[in-house]
N, C-alpha and C positions, 0 to 999 in steps of 0.2 A: 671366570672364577679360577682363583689359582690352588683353592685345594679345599678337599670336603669340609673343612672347617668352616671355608669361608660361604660355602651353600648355604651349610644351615647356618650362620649370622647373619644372609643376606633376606630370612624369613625374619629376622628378628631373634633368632635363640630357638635353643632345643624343643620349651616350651611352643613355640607358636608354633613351628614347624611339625610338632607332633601332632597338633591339634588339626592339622589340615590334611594328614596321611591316615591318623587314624589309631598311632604308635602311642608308648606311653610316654613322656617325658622322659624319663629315667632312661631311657632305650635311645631314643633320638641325642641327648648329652653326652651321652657313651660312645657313638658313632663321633662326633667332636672332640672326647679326648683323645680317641686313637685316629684322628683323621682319616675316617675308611668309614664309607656309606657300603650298604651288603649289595647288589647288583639288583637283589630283588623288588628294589623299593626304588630305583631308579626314574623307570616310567612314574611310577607317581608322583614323585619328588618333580618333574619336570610338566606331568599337570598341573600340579600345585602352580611350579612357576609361572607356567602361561597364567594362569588366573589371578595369580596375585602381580603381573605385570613384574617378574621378576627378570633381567636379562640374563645369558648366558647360565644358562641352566639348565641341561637337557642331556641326554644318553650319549650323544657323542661327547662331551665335555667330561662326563662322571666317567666315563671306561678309557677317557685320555689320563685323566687322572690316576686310575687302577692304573695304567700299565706305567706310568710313569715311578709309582709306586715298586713296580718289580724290577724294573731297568736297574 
């Protein structure tokens, strides 16, 4: 994945991905306009993926992301 937006579009949108973390919609679409997932939701975002068969989506991917972000 090439940036947090495209994580959660690859759940299907804010909506579906929230429903699988546990987040509220409103909170999950917010991480998408500002393309920044919080660190703390990380690991779960990358359970989710393993289960929903989702590729390249996991903690080392999300904190390449964050630092590419500072560079």
């Amino acid at each position: 994945m090439k940036s947090f937006r495209a994580i959660i579009d690859a759940f299907g949108g804010g909506a579906a991905l929230a429903h699988l973390i546990g987040q509220k919609p409103v909170t999950v679409r917010a991480w998408g306009q500002r393309d920044r997932i919080p660190p703390e939701h990380w690991v779960c975002i990358e359970k989710a993926a393993k289960a929903e068969c989702i590729r390249g989506v996991d903690v080392k991917q999300m904190a390449k992301l964050a630092g590419e972000r500072v560079s």
